[in-house]
N, C-alpha and C positions, 0 to 999 in steps of 0.2 A: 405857969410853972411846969417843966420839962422835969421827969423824974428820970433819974441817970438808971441807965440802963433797959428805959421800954424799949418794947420793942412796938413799932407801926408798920402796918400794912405797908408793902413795897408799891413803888408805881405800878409794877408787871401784872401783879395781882390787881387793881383796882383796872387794869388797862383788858385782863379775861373776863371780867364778869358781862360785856355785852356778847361775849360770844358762850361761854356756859349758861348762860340763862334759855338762847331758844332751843340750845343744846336738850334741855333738862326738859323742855316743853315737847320738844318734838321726841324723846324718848318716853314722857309719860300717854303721849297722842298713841303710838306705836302698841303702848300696852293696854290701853285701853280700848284698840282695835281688835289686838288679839284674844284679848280678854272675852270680848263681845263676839269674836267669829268662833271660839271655841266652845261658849255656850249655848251656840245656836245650830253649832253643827252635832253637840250633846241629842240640843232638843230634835232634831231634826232624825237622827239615830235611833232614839227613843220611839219617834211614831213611826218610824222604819219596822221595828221590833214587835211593837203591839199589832202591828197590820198584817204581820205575820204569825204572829200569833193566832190572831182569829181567822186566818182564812185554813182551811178545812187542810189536811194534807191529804197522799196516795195511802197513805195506811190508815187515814180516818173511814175511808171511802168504804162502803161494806157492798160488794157485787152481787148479793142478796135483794137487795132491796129495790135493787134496778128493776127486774124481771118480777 
């Protein structure tokens, strides 16, 4: 039984879904690259910071202690 007035999916529609589908794959591959190179270029930043941290600076340096 046809109920007057459905509405169905058009062919057009039924005819994109092979092509939005690797659409959606290859945009969530993109984000979850970027995802992954920005947490690593955090971490990577972070033991940047702390290396610098511990190494001694010209103002830690006391020319006392040399002599």
């Amino acid at each position: 039984m046809i109920l007057a007035g459905a509405l169905y999916a058009h062919h057009a529609a039924l005819l994109a879904i092979p092509a939005l589908v690797p659409a959606v794959v290859v945009v969530g591959v993109v984000l979850h690259i970027a995802r992954k190179d920005r947490r690593e270029e955090r971490e990577e930043r972070e033991i940047i910071e702390r290396a610098f941290e511990d190494t001694p600076t010209d103002s830690d340096h006391d020319p006392k202690k040399d002599t």
